[in-house]
PANU-63986 format. One record per residue: residue number from 1; residue in one letter; x, y, z of N, C-alpha, C in turn. Coordinates in nm, 2 decimals. Layout:
! PANU-63986
<num NUM, residu A, n.c1 X, n.c2 Y, n.c3 Z, ca.c1 X, ca.c2 Y, ca.c3 Z, c.c1 X, c.c2 Y, c.c3 Z>
...
//
This chain:
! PANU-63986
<num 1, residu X, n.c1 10.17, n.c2 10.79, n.c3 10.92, ca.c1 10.22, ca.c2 10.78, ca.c3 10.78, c.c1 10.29, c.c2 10.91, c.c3 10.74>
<num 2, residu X, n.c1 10.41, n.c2 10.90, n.c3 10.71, ca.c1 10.51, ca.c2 11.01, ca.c3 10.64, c.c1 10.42, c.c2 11.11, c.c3 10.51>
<num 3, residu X, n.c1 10.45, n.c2 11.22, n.c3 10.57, ca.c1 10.39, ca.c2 11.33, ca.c3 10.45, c.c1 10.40, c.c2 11.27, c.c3 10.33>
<num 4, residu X, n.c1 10.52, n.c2 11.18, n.c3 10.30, ca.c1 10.59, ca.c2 11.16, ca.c3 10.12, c.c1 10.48, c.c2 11.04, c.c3 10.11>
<num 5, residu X, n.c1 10.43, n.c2 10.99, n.c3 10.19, ca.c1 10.38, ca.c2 10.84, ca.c3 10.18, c.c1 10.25, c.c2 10.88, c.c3 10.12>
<num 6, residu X, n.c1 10.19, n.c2 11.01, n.c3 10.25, ca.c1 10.05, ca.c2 11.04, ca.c3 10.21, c.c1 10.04, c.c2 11.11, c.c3 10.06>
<num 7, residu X, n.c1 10.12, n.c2 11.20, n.c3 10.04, ca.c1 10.12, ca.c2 11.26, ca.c3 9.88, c.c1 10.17, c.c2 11.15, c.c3 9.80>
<num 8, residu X, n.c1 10.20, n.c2 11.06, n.c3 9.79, ca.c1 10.17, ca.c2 10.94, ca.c3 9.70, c.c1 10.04, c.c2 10.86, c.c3 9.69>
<num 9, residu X, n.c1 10.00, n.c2 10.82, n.c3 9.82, ca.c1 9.85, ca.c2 10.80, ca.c3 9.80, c.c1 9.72, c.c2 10.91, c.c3 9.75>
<num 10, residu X, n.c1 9.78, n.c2 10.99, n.c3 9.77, ca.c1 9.67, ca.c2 11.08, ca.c3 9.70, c.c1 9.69, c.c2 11.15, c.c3 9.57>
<num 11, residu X, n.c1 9.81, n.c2 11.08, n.c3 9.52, ca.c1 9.83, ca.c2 11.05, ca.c3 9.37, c.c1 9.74, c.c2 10.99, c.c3 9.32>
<num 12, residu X, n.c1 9.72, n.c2 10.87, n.c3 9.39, ca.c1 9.67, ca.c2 10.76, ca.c3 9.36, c.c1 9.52, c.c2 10.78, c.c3 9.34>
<num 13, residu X, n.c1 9.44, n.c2 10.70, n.c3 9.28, ca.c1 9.29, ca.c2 10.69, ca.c3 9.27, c.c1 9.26, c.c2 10.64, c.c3 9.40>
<num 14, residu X, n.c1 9.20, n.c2 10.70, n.c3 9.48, ca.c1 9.14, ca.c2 10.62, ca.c3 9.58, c.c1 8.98, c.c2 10.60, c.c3 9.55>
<num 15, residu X, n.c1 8.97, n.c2 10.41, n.c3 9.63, ca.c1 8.86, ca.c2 10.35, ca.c3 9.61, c.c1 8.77, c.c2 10.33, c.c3 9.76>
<num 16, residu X, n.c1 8.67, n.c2 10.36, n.c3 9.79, ca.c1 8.62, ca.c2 10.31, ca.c3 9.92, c.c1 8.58, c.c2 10.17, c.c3 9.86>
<num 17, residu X, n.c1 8.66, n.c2 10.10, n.c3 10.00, ca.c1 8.65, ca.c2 9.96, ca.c3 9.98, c.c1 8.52, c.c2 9.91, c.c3 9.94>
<num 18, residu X, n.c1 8.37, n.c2 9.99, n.c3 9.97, ca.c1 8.24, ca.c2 9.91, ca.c3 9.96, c.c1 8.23, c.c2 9.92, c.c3 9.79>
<num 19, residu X, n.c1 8.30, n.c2 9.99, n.c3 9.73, ca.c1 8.33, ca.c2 10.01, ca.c3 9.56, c.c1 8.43, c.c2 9.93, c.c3 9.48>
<num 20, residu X, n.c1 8.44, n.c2 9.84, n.c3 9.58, ca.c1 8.53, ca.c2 9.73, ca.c3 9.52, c.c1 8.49, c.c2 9.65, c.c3 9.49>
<num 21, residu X, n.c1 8.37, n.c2 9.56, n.c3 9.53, ca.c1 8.31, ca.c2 9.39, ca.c3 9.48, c.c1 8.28, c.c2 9.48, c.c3 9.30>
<num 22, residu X, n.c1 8.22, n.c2 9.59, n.c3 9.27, ca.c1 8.17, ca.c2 9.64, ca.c3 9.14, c.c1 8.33, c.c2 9.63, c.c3 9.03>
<num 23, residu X, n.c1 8.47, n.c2 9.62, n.c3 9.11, ca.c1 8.59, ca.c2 9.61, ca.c3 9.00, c.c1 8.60, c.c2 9.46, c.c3 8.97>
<num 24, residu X, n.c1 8.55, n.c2 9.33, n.c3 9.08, ca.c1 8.58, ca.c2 9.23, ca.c3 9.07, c.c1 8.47, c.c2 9.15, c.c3 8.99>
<num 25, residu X, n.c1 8.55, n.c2 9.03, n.c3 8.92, ca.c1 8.43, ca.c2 8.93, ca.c3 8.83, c.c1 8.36, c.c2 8.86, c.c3 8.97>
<num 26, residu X, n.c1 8.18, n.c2 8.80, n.c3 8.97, ca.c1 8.18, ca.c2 8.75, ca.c3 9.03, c.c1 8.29, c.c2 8.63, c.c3 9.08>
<num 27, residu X, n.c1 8.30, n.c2 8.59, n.c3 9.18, ca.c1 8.35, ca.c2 8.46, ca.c3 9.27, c.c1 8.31, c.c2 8.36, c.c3 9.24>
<num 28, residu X, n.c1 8.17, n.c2 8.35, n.c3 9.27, ca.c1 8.09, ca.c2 8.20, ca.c3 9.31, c.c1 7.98, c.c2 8.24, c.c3 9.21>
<num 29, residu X, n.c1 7.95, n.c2 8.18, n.c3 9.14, ca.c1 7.81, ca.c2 8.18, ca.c3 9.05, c.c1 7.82, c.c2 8.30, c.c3 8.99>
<num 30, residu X, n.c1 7.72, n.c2 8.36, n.c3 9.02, ca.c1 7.66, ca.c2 8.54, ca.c3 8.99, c.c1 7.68, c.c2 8.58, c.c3 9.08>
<num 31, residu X, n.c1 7.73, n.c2 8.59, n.c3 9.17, ca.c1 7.73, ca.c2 8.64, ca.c3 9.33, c.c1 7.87, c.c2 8.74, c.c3 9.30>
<num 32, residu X, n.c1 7.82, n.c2 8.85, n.c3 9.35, ca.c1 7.95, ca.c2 8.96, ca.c3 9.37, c.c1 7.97, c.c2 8.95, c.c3 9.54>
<num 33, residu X, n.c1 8.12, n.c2 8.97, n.c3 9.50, ca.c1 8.18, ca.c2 8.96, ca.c3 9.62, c.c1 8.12, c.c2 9.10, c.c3 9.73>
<num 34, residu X, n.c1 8.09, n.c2 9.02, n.c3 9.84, ca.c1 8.03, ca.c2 9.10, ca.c3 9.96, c.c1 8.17, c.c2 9.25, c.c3 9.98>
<num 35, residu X, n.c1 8.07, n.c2 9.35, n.c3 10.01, ca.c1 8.20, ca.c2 9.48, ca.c3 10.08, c.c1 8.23, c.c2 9.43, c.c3 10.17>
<num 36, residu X, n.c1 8.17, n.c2 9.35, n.c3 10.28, ca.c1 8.18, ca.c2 9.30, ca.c3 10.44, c.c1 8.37, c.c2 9.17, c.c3 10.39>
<num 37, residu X, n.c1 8.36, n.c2 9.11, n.c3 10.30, ca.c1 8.43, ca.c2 9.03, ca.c3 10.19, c.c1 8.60, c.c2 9.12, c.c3 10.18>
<num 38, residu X, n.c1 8.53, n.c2 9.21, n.c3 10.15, ca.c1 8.67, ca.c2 9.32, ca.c3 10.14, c.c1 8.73, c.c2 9.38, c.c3 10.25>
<num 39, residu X, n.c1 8.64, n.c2 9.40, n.c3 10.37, ca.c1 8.64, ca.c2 9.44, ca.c3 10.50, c.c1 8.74, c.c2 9.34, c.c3 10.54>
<num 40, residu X, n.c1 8.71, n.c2 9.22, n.c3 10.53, ca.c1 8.82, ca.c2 9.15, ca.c3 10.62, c.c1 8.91, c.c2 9.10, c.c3 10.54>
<num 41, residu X, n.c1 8.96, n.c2 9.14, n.c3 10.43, ca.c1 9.04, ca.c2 9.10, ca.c3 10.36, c.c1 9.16, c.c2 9.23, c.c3 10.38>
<num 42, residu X, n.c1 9.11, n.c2 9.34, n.c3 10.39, ca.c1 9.17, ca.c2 9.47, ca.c3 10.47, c.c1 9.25, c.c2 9.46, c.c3 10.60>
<num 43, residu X, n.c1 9.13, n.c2 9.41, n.c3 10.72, ca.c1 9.15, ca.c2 9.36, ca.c3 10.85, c.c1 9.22, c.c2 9.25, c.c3 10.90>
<num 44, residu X, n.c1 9.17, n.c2 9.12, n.c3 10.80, ca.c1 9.20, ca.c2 9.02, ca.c3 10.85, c.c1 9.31, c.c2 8.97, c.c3 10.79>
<num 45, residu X, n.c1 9.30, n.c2 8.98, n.c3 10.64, ca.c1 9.36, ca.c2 8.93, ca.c3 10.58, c.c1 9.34, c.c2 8.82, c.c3 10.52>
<num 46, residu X, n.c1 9.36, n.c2 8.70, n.c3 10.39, ca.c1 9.43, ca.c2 8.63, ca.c3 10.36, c.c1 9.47, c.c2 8.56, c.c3 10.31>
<num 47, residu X, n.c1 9.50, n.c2 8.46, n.c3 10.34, ca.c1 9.62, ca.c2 8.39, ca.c3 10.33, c.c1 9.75, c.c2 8.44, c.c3 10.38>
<num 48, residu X, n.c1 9.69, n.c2 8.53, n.c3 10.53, ca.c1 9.86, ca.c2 8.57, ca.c3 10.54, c.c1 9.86, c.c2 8.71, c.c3 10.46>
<num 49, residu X, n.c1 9.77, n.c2 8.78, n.c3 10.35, ca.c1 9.80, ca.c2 8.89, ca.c3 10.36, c.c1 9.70, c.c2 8.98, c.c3 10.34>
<num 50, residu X, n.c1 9.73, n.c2 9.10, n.c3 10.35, ca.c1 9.64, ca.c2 9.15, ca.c3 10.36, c.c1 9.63, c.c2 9.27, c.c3 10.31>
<num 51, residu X, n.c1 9.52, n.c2 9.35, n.c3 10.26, ca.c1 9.45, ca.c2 9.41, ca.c3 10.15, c.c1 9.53, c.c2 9.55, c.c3 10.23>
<num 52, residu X, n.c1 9.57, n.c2 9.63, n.c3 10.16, ca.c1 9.63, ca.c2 9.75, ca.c3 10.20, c.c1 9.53, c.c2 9.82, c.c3 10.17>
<num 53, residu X, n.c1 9.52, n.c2 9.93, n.c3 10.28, ca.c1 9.42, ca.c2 10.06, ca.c3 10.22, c.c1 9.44, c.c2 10.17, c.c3 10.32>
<num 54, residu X, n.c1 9.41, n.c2 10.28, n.c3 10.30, ca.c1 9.39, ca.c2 10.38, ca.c3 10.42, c.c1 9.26, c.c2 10.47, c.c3 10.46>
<num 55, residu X, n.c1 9.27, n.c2 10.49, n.c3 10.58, ca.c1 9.14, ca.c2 10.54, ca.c3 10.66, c.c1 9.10, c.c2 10.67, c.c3 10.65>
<num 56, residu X, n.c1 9.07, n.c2 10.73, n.c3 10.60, ca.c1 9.01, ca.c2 10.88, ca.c3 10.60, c.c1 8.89, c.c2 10.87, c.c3 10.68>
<num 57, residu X, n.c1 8.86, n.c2 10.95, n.c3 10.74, ca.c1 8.76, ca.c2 10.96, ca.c3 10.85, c.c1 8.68, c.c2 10.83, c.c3 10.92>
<num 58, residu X, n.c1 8.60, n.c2 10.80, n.c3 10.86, ca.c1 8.52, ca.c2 10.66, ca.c3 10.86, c.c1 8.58, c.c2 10.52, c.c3 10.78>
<num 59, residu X, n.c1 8.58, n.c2 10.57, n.c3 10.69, ca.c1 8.63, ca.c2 10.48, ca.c3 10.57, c.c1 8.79, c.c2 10.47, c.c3 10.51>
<num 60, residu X, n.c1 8.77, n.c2 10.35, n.c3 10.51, ca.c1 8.87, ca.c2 10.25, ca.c3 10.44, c.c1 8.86, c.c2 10.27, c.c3 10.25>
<num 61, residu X, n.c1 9.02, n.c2 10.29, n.c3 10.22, ca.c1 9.03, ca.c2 10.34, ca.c3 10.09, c.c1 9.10, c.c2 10.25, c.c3 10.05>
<num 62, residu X, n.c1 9.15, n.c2 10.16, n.c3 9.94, ca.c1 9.21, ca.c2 10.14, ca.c3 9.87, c.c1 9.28, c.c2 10.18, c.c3 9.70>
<num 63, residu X, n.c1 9.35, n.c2 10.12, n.c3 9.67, ca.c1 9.33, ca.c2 10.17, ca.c3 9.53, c.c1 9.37, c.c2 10.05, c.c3 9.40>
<num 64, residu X, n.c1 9.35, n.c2 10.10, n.c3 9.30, ca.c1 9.36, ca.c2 9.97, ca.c3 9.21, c.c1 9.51, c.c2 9.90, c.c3 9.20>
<num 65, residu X, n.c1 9.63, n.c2 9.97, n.c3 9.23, ca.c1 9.73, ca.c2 9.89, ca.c3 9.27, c.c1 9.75, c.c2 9.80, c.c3 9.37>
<num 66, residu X, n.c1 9.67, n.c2 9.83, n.c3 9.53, ca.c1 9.73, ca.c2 9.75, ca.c3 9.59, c.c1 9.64, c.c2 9.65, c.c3 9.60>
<num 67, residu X, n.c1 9.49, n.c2 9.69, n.c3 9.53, ca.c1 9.44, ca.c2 9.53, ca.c3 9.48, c.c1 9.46, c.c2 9.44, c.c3 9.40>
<num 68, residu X, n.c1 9.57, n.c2 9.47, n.c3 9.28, ca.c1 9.59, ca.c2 9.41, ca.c3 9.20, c.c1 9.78, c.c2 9.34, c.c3 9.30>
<num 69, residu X, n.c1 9.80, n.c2 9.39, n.c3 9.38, ca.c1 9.90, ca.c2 9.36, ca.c3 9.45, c.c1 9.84, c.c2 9.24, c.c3 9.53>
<num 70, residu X, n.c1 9.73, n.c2 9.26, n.c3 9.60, ca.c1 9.70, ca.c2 9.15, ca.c3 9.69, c.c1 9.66, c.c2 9.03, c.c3 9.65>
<num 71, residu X, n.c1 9.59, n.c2 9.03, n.c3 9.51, ca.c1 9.52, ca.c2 8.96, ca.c3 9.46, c.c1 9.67, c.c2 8.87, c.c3 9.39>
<num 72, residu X, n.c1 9.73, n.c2 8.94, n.c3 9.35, ca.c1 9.88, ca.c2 8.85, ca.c3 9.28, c.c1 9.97, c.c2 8.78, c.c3 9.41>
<num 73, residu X, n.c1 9.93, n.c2 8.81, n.c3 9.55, ca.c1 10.02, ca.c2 8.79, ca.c3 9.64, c.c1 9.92, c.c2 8.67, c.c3 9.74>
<num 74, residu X, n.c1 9.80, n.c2 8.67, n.c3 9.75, ca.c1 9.77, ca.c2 8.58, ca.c3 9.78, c.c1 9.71, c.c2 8.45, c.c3 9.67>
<num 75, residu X, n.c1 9.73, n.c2 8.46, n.c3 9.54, ca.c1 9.78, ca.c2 8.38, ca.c3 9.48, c.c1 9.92, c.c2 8.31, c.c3 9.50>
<num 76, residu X, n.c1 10.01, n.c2 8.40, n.c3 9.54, ca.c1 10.16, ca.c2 8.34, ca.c3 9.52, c.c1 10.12, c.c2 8.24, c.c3 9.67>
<num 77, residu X, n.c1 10.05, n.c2 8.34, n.c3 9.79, ca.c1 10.07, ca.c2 8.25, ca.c3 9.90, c.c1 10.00, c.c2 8.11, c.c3 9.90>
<num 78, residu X, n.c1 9.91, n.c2 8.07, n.c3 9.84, ca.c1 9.80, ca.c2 7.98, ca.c3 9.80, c.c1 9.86, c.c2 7.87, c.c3 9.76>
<num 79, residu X, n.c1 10.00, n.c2 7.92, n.c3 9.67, ca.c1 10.06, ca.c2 7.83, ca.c3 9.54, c.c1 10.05, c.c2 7.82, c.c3 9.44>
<num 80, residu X, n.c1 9.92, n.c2 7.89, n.c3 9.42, ca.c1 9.88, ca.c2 7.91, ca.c3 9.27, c.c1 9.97, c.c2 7.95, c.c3 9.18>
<num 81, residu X, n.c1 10.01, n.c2 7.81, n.c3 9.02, ca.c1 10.10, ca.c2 7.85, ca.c3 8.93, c.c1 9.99, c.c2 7.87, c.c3 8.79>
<num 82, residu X, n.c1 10.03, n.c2 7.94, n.c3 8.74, ca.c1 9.94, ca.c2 7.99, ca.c3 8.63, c.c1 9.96, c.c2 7.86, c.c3 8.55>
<num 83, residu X, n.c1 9.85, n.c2 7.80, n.c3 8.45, ca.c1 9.86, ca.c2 7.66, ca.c3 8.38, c.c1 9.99, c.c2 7.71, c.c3 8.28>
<num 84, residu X, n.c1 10.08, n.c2 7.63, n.c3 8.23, ca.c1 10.17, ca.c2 7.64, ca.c3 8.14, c.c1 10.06, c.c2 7.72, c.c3 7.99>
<num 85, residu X, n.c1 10.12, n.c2 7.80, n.c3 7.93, ca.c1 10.11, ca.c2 7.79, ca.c3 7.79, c.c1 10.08, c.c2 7.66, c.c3 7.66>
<num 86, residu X, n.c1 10.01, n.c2 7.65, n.c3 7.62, ca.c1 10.01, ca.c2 7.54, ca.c3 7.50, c.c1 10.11, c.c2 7.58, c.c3 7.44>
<num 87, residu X, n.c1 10.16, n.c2 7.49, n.c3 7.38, ca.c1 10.24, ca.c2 7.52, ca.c3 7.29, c.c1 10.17, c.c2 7.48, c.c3 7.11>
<num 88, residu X, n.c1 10.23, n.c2 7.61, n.c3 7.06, ca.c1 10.17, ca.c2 7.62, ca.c3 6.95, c.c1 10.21, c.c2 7.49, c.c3 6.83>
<num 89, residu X, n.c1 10.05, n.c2 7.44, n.c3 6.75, ca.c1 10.08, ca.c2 7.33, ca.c3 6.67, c.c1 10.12, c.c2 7.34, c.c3 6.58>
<num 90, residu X, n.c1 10.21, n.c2 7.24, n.c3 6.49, ca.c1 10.25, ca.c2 7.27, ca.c3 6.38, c.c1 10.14, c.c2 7.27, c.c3 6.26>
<num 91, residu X, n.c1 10.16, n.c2 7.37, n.c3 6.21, ca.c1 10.05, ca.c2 7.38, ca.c3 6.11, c.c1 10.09, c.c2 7.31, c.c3 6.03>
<num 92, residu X, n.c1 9.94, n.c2 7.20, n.c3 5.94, ca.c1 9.97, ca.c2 7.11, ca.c3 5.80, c.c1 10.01, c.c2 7.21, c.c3 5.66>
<num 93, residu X, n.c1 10.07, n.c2 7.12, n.c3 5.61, ca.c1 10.05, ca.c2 7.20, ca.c3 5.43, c.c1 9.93, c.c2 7.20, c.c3 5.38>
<num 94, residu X, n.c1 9.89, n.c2 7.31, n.c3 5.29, ca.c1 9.80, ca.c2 7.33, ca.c3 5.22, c.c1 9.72, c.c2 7.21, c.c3 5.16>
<num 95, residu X, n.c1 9.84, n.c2 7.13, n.c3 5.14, ca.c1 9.74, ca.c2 6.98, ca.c3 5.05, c.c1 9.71, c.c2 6.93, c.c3 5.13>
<num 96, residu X, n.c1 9.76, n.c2 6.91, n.c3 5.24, ca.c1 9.70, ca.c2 6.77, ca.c3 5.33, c.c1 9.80, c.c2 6.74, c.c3 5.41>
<num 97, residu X, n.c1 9.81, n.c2 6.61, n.c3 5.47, ca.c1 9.86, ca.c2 6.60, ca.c3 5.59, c.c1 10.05, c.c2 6.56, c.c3 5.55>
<num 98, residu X, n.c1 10.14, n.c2 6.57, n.c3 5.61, ca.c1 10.26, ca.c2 6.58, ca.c3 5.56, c.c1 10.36, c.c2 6.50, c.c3 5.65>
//
């Protein structure tokens, strides 16, 4: 990694990945998402992408951008389109219906 690259990341907040299911809402029920969960979403990836972070000694870092990056990107890979907006009703007149 380029010196400019690393002094950008350590701008950054770094997160150890096992401190990540604690940013996310549960998943499934009450159930927080496993670190092991984030580990391969780092590694593996998916849908095709995969969780950016960097390694300092032992550990795997991320930070709140490129989770909120992955999380918008394997949505887009998924398909997932956010439901349309309602559209707002016409309000009645005061007396009654018009």
């Amino acid at each position: 990694m380029p010196v400019s690259e690393l002094r950008q990341v350590f701008q950054e907040n770094l997160i150890a990945i096992v401190k990540v299911p604690a940013l996310l809402p549960p998943l499934r029920g009450d159930k927080r998402v496993h670190p092991a969960t984030i580990y391969n979403w780092a590694t593996r990836g998916c849908f095709g992408v995969k969780l950016e972070t960097v390694a300092i000694c032992d550990t795997l870092y991320t930070t709140e951008k490129w989770l909120l990056r992955f999380i918008r990107d394997t949505a887009k890979a998924r398909g997932f389109k956010p439901p349309p907006l309602a559209k707002p009703r016409r309000r009645l007149a005061a007396g009654g219906r018009s």
